[in-house]
FIKOLZA-1660 file (N, C-alpha, C; in steps of 0.1 Angstrom, whole numbers, plus 5000, padded with zeros to 4 digits):
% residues 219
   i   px   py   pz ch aa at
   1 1360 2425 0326  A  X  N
   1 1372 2417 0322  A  X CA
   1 1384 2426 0322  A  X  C
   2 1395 2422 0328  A  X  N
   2 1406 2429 0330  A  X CA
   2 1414 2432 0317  A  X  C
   3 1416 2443 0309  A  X  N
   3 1424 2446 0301  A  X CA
   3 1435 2442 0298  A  X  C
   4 1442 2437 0309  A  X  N
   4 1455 2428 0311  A  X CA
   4 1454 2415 0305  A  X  C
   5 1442 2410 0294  A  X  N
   5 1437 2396 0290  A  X CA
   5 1441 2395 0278  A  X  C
   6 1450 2389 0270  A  X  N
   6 1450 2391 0258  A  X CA
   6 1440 2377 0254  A  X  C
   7 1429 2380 0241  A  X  N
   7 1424 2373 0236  A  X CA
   7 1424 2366 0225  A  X  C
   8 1420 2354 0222  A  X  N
   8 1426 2346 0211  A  X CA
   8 1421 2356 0200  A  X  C
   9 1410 2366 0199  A  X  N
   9 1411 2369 0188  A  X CA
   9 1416 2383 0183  A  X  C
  10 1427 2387 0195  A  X  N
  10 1439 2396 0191  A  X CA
  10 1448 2395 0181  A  X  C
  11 1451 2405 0170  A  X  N
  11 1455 2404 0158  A  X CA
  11 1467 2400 0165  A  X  C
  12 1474 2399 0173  A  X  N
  12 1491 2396 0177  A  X CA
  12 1494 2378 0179  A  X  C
  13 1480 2377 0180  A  X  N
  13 1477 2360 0181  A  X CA
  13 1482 2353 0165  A  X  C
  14 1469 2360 0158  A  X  N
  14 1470 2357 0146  A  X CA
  14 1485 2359 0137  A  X  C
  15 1494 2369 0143  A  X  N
  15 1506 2376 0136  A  X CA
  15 1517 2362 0137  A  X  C
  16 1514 2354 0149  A  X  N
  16 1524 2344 0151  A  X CA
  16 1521 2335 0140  A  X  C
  17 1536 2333 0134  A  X  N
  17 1537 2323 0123  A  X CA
  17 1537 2306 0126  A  X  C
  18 1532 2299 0117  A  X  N
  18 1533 2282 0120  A  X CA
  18 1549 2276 0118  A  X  C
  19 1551 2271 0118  A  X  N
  19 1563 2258 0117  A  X CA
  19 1559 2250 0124  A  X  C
  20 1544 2238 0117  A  X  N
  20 1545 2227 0119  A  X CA
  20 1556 2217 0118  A  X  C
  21 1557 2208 0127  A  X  N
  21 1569 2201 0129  A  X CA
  21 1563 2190 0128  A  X  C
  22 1548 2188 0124  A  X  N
  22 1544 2171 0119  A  X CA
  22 1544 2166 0127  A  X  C
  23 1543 2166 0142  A  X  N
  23 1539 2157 0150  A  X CA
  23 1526 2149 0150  A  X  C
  24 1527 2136 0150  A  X  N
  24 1510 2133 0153  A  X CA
  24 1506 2136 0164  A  X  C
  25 1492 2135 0161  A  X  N
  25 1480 2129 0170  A  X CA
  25 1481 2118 0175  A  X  C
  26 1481 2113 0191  A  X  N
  26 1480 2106 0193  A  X CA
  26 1467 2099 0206  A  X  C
  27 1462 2087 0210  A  X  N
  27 1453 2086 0214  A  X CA
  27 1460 2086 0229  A  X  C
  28 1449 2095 0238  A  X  N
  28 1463 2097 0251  A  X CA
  28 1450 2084 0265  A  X  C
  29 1443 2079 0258  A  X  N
  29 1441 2068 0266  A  X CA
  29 1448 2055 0262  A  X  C
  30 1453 2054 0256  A  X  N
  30 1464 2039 0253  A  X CA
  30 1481 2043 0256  A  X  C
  31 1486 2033 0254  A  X  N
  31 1503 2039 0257  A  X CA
  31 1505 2031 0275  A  X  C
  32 1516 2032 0280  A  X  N
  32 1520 2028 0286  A  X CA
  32 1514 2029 0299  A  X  C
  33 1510 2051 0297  A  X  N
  33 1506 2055 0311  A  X CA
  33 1494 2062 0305  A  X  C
  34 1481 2054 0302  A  X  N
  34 1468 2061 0301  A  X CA
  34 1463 2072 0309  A  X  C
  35 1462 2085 0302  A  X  N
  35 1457 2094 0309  A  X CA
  35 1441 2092 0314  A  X  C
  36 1433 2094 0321  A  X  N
  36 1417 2094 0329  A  X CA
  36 1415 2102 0315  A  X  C
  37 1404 2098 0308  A  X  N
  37 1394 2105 0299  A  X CA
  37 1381 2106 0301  A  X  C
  38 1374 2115 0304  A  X  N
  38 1361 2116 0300  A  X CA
  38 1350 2117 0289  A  X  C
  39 1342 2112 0296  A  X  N
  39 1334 2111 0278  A  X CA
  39 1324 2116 0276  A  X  C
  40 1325 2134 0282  A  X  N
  40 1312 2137 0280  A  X CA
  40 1312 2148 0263  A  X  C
  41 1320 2152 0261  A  X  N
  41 1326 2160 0249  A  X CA
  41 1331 2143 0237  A  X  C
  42 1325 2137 0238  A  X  N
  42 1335 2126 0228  A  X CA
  42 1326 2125 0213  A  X  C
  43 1331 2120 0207  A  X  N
  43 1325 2121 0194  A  X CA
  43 1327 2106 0189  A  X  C
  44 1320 2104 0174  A  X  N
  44 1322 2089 0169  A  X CA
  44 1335 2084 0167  A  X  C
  45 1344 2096 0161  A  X  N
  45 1360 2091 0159  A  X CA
  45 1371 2089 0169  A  X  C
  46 1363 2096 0183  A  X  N
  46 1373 2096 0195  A  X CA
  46 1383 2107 0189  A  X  C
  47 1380 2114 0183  A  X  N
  47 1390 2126 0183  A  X CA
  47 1391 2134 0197  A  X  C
  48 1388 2136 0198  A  X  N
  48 1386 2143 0214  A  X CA
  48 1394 2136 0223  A  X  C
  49 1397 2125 0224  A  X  N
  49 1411 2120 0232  A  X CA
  49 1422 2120 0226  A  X  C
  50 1425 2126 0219  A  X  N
  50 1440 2128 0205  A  X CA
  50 1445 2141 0210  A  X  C
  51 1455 2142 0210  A  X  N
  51 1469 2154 0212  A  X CA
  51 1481 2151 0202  A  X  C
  52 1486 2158 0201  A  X  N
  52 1502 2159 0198  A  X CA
  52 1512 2152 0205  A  X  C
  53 1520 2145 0203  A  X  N
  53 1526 2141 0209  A  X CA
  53 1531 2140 0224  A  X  C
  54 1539 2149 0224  A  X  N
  54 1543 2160 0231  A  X CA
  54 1539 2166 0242  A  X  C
  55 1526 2169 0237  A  X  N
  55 1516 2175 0248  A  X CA
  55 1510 2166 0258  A  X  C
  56 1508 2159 0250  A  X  N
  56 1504 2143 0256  A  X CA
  56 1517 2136 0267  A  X  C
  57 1526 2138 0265  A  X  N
  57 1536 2138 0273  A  X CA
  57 1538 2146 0287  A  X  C
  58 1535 2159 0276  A  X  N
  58 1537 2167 0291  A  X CA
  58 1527 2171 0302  A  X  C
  59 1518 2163 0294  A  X  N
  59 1505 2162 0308  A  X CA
  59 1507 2150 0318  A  X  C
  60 1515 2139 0314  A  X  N
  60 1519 2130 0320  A  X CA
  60 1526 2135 0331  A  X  C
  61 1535 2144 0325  A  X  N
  61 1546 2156 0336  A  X CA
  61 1540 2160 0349  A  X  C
  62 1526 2169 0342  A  X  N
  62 1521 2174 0351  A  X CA
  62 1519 2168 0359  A  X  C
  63 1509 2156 0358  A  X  N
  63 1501 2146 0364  A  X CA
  63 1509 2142 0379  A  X  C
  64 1527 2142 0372  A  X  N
  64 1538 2139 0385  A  X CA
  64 1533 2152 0395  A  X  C
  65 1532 2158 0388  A  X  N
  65 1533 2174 0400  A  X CA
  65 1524 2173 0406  A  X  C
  66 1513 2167 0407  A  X  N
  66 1503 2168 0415  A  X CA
  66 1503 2162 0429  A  X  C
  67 1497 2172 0438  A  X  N
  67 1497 2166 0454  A  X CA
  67 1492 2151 0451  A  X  C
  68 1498 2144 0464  A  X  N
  68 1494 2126 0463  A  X CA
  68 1475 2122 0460  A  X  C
  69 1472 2115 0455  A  X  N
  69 1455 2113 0455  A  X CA
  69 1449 2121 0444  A  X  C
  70 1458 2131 0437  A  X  N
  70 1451 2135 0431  A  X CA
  70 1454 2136 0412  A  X  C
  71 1447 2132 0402  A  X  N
  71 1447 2128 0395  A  X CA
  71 1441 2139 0378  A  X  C
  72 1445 2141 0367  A  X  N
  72 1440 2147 0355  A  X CA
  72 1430 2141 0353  A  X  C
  73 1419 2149 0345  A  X  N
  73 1406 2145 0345  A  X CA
  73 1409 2149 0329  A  X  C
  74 1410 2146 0318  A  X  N
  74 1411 2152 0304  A  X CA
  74 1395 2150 0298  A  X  C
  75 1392 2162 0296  A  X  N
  75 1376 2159 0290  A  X CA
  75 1375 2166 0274  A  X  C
  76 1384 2173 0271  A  X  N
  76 1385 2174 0257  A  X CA
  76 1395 2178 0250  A  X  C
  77 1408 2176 0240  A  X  N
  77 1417 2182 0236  A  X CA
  77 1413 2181 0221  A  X  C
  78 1422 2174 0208  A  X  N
  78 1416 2178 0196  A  X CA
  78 1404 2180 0191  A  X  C
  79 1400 2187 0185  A  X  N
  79 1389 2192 0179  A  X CA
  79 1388 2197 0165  A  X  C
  80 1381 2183 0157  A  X  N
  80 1382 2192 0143  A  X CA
  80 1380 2204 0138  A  X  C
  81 1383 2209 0125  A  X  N
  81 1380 2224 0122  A  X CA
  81 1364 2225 0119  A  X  C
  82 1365 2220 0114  A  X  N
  82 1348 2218 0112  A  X CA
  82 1336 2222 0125  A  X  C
  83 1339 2213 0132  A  X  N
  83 1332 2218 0143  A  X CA
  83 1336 2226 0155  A  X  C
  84 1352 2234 0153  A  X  N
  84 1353 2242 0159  A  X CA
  84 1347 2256 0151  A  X  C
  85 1343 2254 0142  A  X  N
  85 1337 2266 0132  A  X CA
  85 1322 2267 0136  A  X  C
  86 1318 2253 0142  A  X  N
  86 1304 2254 0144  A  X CA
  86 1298 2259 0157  A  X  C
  87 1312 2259 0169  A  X  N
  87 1310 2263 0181  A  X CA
  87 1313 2277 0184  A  X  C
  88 1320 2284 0167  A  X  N
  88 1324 2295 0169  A  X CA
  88 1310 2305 0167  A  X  C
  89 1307 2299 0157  A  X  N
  89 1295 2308 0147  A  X CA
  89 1285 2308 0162  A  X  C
  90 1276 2293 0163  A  X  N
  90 1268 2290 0176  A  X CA
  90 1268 2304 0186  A  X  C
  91 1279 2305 0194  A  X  N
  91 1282 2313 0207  A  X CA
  91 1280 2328 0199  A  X  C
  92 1284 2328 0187  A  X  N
  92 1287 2343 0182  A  X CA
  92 1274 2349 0182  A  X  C
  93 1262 2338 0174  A  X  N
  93 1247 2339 0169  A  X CA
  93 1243 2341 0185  A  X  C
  94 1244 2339 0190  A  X  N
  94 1237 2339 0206  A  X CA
  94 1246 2355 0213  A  X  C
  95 1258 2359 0211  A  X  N
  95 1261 2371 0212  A  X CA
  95 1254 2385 0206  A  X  C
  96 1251 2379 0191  A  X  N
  96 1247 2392 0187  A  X CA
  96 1231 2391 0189  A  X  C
  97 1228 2383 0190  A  X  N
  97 1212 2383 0199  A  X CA
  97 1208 2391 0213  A  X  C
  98 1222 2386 0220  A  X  N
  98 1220 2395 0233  A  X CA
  98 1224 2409 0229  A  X  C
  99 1232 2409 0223  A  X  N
  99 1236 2427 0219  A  X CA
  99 1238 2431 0207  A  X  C
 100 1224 2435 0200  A  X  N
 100 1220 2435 0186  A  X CA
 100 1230 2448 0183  A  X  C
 101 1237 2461 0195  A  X  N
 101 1245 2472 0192  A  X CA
 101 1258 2467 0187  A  X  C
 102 1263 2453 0192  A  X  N
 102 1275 2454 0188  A  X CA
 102 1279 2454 0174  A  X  C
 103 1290 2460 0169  A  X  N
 103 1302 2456 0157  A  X CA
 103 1302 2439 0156  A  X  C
 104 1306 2438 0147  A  X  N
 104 1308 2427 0142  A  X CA
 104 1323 2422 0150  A  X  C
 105 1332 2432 0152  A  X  N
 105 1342 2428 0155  A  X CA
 105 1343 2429 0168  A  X  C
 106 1333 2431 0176  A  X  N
 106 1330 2434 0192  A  X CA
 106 1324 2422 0191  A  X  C
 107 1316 2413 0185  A  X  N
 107 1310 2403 0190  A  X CA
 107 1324 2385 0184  A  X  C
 108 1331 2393 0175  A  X  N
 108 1346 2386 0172  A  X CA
 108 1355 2380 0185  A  X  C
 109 1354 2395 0188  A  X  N
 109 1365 2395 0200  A  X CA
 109 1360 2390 0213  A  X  C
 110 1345 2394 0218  A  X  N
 110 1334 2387 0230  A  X CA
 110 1337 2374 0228  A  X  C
 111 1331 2367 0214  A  X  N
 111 1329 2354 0212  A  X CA
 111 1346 2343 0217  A  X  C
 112 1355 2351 0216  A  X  N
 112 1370 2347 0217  A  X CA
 112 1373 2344 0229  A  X  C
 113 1366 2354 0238  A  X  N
 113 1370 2342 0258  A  X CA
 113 1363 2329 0257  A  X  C
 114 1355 2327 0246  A  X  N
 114 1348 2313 0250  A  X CA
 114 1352 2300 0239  A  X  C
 115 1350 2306 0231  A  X  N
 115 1357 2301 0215  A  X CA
 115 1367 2305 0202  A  X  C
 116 1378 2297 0207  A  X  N
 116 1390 2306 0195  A  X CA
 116 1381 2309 0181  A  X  C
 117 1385 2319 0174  A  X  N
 117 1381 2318 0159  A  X CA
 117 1388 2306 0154  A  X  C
 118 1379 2304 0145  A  X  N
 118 1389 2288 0137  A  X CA
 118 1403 2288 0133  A  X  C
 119 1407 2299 0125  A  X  N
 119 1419 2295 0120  A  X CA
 119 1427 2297 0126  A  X  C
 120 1426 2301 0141  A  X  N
 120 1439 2301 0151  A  X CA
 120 1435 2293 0162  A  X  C
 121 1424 2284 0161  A  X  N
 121 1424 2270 0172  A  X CA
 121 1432 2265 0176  A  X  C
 122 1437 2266 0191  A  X  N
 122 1445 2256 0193  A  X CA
 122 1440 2242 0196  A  X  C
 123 1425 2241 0200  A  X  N
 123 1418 2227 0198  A  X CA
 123 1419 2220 0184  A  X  C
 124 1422 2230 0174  A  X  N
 124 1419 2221 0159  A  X CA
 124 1437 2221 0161  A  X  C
 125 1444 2223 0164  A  X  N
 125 1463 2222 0164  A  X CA
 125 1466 2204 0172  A  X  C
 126 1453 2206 0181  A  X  N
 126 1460 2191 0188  A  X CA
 126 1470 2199 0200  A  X  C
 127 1471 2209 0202  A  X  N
 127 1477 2214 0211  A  X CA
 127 1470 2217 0220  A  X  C
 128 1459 2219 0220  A  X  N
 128 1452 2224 0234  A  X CA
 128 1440 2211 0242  A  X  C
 129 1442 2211 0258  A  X  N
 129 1435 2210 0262  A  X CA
 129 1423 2210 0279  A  X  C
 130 1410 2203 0274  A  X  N
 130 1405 2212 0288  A  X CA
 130 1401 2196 0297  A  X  C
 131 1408 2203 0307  A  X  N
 131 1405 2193 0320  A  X CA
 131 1406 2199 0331  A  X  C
 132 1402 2188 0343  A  X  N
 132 1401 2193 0354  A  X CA
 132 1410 2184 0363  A  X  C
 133 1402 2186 0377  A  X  N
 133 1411 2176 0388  A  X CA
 133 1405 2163 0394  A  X  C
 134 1407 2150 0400  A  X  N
 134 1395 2138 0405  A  X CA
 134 1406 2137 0415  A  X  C
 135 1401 2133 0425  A  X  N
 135 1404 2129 0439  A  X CA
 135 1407 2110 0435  A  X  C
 136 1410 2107 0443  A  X  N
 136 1418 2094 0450  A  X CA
 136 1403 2085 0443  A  X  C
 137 1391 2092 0441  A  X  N
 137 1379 2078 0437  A  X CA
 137 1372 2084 0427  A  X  C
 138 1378 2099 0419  A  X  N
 138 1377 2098 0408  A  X CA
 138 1364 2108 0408  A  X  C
 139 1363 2114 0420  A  X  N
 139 1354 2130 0424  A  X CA
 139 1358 2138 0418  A  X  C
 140 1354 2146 0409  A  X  N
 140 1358 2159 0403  A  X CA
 140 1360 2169 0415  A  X  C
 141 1373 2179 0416  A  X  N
 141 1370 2183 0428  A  X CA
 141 1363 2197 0421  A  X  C
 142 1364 2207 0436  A  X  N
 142 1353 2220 0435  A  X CA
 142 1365 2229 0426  A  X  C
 143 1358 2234 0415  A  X  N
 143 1369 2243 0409  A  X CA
 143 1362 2259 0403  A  X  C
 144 1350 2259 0412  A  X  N
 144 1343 2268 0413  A  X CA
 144 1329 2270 0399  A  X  C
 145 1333 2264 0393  A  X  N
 145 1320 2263 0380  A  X CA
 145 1324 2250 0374  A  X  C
 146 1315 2245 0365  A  X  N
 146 1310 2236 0359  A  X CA
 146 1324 2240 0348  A  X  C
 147 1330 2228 0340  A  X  N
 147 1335 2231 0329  A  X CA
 147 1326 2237 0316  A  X  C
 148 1330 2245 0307  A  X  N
 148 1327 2250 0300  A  X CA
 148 1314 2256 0301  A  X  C
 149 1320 2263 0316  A  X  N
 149 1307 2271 0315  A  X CA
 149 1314 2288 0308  A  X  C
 150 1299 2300 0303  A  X  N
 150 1302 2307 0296  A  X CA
 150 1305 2318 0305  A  X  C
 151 1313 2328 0304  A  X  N
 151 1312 2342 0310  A  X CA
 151 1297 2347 0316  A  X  C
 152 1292 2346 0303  A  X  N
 152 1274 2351 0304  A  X CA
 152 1269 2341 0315  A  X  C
 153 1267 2332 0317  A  X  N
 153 1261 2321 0328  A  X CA
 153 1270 2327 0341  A  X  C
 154 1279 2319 0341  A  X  N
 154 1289 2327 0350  A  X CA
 154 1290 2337 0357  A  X  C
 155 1287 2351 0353  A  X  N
 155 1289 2362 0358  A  X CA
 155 1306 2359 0360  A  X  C
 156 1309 2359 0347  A  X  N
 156 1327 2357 0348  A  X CA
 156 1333 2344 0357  A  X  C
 157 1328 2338 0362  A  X  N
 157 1338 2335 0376  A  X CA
 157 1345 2316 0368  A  X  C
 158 1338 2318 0355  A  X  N
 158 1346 2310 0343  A  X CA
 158 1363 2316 0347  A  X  C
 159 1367 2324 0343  A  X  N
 159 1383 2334 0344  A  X CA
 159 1386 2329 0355  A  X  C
 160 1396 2324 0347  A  X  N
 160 1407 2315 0365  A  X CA
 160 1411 2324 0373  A  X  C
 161 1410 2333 0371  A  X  N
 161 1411 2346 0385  A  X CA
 161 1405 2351 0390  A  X  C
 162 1395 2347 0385  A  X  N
 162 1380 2350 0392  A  X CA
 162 1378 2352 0407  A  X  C
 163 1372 2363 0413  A  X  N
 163 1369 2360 0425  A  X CA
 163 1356 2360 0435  A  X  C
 164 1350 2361 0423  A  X  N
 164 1336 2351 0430  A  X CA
 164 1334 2334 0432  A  X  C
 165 1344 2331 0434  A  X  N
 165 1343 2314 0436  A  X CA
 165 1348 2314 0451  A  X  C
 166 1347 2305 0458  A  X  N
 166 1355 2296 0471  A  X CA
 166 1367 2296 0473  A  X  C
 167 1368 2299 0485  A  X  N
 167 1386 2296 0486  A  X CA
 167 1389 2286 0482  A  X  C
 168 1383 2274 0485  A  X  N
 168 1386 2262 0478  A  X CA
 168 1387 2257 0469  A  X  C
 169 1372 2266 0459  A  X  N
 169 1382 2267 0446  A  X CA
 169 1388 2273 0435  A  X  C
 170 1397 2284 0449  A  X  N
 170 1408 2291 0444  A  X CA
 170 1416 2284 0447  A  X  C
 171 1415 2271 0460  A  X  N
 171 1428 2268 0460  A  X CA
 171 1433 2254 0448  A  X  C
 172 1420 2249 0447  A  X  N
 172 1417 2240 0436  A  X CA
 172 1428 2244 0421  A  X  C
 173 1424 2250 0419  A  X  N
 173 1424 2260 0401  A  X CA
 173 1441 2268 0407  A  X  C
 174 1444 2266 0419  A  X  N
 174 1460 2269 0420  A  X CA
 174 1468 2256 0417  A  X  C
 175 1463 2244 0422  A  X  N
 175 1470 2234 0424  A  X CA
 175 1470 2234 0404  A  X  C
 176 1461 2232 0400  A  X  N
 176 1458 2229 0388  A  X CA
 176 1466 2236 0380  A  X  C
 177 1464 2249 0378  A  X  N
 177 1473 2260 0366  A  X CA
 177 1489 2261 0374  A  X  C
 178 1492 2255 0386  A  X  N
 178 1508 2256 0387  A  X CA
 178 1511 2245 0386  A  X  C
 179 1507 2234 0387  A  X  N
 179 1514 2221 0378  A  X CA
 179 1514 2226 0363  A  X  C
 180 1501 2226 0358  A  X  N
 180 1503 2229 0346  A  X CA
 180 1513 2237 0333  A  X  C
 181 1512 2247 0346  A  X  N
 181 1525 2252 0337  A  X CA
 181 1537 2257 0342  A  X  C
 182 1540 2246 0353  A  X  N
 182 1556 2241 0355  A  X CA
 182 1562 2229 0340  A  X  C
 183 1547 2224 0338  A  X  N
 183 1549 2219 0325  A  X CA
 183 1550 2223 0316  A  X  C
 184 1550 2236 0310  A  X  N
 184 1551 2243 0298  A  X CA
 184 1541 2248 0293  A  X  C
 185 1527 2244 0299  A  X  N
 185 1517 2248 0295  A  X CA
 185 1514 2262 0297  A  X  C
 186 1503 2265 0291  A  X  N
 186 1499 2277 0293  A  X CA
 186 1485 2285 0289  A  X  C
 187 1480 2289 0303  A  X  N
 187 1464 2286 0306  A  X CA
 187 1457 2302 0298  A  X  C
 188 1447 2300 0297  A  X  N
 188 1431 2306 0290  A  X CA
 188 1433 2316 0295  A  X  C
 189 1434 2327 0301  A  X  N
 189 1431 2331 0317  A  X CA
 189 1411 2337 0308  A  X  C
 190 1403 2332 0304  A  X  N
 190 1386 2336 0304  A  X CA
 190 1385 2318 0305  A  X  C
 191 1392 2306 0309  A  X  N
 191 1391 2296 0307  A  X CA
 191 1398 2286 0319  A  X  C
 192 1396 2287 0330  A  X  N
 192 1401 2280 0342  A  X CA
 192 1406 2266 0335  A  X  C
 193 1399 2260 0326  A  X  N
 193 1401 2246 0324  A  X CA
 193 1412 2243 0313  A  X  C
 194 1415 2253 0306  A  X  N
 194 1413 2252 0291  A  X CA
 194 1433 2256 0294  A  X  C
 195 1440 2244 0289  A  X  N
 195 1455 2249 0283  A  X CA
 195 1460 2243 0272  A  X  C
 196 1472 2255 0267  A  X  N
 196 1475 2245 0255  A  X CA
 196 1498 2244 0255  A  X  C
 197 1496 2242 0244  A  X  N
 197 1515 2240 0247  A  X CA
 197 1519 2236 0230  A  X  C
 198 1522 2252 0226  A  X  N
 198 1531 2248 0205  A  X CA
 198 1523 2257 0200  A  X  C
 199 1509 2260 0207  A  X  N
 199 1505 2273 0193  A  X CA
 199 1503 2283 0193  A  X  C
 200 1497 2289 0186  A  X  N
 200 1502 2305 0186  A  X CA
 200 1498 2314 0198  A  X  C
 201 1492 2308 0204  A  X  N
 201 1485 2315 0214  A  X CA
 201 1495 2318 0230  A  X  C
 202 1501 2304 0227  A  X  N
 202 1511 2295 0235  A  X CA
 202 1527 2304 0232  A  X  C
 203 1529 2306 0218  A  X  N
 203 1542 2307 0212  A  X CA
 203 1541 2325 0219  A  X  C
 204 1527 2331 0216  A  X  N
 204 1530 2347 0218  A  X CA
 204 1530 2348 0234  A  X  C
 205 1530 2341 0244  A  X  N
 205 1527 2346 0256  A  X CA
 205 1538 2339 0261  A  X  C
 206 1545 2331 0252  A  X  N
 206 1561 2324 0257  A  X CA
 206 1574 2330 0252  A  X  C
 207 1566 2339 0245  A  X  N
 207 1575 2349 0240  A  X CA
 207 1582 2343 0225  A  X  C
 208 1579 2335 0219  A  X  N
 208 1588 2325 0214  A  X CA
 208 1580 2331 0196  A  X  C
 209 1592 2332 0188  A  X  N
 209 1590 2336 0174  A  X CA
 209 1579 2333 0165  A  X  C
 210 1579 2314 0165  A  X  N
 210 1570 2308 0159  A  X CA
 210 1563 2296 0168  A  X  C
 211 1549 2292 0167  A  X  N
 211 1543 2283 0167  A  X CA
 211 1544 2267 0162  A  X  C
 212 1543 2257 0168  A  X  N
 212 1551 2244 0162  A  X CA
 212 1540 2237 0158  A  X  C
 213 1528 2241 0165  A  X  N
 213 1513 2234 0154  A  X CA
 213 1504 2242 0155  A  X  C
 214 1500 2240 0139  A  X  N
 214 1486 2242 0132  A  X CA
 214 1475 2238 0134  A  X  C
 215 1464 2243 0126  A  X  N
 215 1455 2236 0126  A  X CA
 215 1457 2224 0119  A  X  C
 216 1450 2210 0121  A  X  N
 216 1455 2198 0116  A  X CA
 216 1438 2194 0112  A  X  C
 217 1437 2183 0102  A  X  N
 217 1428 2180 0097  A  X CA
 217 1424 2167 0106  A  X  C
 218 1414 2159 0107  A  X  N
 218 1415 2146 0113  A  X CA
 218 1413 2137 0100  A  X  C
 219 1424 2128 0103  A  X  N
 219 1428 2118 0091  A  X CA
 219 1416 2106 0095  A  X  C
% end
């Protein structure tokens, strides 16, 4: 992993302060211009199709940027705290299994290319999320791995700059992370899929003082 990576669970992440601005959640399959949702990450309350306002907006942005035929695939954004705690612990119990040597804080920081720690989620903020790309009939295209696949599976090539994937889909995951963040966004780099836009993760690598959302509860 390239040292040049900052990880969500870098104390400099954590150091960025909140100023929630109270935006809702909103459902980004209704509204005027329904985003494509998938339903393989969905849950009973359809939280998983909810964002922030905003963000939800500016994925609409993106969506313009994209070459003709080709369309956002949104397969997961809010995520309660609750179960982002469950997917933290999960991955972490399976780290220190493979490497009973590490620190506690070595399997903290491991566990963080795959799963934020909770209290600086941008999935529990409503600000982050993970999609991909569908062609003209709704084909996921080639983006070199499966979504949410792990490092460990992977042999890395999860990391959008990975270069054990295809040219294709290097050229894929270009089209993708340069619309994306002509829109403001701003991508994973251990997470090809995964962007967010307002949180702290977002605020420290935009250079920007404070953070505009939290983690949020689901009402």
């Amino acid at each position: 992993m390239s040292s040049d990576i900052i990880l969500m669970a870098d104390p400099r992440v954590a150091a960025i302060p909140v100023h929630d601005n109270g935006e809702p959640l909103v459902d980004i399959r209704s509204g005027l211009a329904p985003l494509l949702v998938d339903a393989r990450r969905s849950d009973p309350d359809s939280a998983f199709a909810h964002l922030r306002e905003h963000v939800r907006d500016q994925l609409l942005d993106t969506q313009q940027r994209l070459p003709a035929g080709l369309r956002l695939l949104v397969v997961e954004g809010y995520r309660p705290p609750h179960l982002q705690l469950e997917y933290f612990e999960r991955y972490s119990r399976r780290l220190r299994e493979l490497n009973p040597q590490w620190t506690e804080q070595a399997v903290r920081s491991a566990a963080s290319r795959y799963v934020s720690p909770p209290e600086i989620a941008p999935h529990s903020a409503g600000a982050a999320v993970d999609l991909t790309l569908v062609d003209a009939l709704g084909q996921e295209l080639d983006m070199g791995t499966a979504m949410n696949a792990n490092p460990e599976d992977s042999e890395n090539a999860c990391f959008t700059d990975a270069t054990n994937i295809s040219a294709r889909a290097r050229e894929n995951r270009t089209i993708l992370t340069t619309a994306m963040k002509n829109a403001e966004f701003v991508n994973y780099p251990t997470e090809w899929w995964h962007f967010s836009l307002g949180d702290r993760y977002w605020a420290l690598m935009k250079k920007y003082a404070a953070a505009k959302y939290g983690p949020k509860d689901w009402i």
